[in-house]
C-alpha positions, 0 to 999 in steps of 0.5 A: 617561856614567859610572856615577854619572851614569846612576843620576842619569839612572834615579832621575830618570826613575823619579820622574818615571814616578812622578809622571806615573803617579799623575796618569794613573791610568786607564794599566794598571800592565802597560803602565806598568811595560813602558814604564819599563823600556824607557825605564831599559834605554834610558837604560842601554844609550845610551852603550854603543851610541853610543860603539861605533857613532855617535859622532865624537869619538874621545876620548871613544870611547877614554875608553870603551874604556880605561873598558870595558878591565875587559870581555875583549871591549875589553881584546884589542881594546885589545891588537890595536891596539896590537900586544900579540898574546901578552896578546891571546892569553891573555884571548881564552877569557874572551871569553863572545859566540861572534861576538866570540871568533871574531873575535878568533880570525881576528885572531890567526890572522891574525897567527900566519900561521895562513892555513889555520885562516882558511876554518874560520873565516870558516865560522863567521861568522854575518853575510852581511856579515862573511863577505862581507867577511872572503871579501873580505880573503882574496881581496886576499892570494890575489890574487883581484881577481875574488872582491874585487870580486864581494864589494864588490858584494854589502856594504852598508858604504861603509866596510868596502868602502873598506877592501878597497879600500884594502888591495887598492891597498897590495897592488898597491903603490899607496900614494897610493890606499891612502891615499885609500881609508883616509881615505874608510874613516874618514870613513864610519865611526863609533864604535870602528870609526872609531878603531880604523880611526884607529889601524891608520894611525897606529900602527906597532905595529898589526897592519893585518890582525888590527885591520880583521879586528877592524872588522866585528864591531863590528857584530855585538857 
């Protein structure tokens, strides 16, 4: 929903509440007033939160990406999909949310084969799930499989499991496998966690590792 579009919506709703409102006087202001404000933070919130996580269209989600490339948190998710490591690396302090930057911070890590700093910082994470998964993808380049699997145990996303497995059969050279648990990643997946799951297999130039690092925060955002 562009901008302009979204005033629209809100003006409309505001003189609708307006109208309602004055048939039903007996409603207190207090909760009149609580209850449009949270129908105008819905109406301004929706396509954000769709388009980062329900949406199936993925040209739309990349309309919204390229849109919100303005935002830190989308322009170095932009670049680590398409391989831009060093313009990643420049903007990654302008991201303000603690969670996004060490996310980003993990990718590029990652991508420098800075393996040491990755434990300091998979300790940081905050979210069970994001530490349990990021746990995971260590183990699959230590070769742990036990840790691997006692991970996937314990992670809710059908997805983000799809994936360790995915990366665990392309490390052991089964790549006809590999391919399938990708496909089963993207299909459980939605939103910007679809498309950049999308182009990690379609783009060359896309770290797979700094992209699927990438992935989980999507949750957390």
């Amino acid at each position: 929903m562009s901008n302009w579009l979204r005033w629209v919506v809100t003006l409309v709703i505001a003189i609708a509440a307006g109208t309602w409102y004055g048939l039903h006087p007996s409603v207190p202001p207090v909760v009149f007033y609580i209850g449009l404000f949270i129908v105008v933070f819905g109406v301004s919130t929706f396509p954000v939160v769709y388009f980062t996580y329900f949406s199936k269209n993925m040209n739309r989600v990349e309309k919204f990406m390229l849109r919100s490339s303005h935002k830190p948190y989308y322009a170095v998710t932009l670049d680590l999909i398409n391989g831009r490591i060093k313009e990643a690396e420049q903007r990654i302090s302008q991201i303000k949310h603690e969670q996004q930057r060490l996310a980003m911070q993990i990718s590029l890590d990652y991508e420098k084969q800075n393996f040491a700093a990755l434990p300091r910082q998979i300790e940081k994470v905050k979210r069970p799930e994001a530490k349990l998964y990021y746990t995971g993808l260590i183990a699959v380049m230590e070769n742990d499989w036990d840790k691997v699997e006692a991970c996937k145990i314990q992670m809710r996303s059908k997805a983000l499991r799809s994936v360790l497995d995915a990366e665990a059969a392309f490390k052991t050279g089964r790549y006809d496998d590999a391919k399938k648990h990708g496909d089963q990643a993207i299909a459980d997946s939605a939103g910007m966690q679809c498309y950049i799951l999308i182009k990690m297999i379609g783009n060359p130039a896309a770290s797979s590792a700094s992209v699927i690092f990438n992935c989980i925060f999507l949750l957390d955002s």
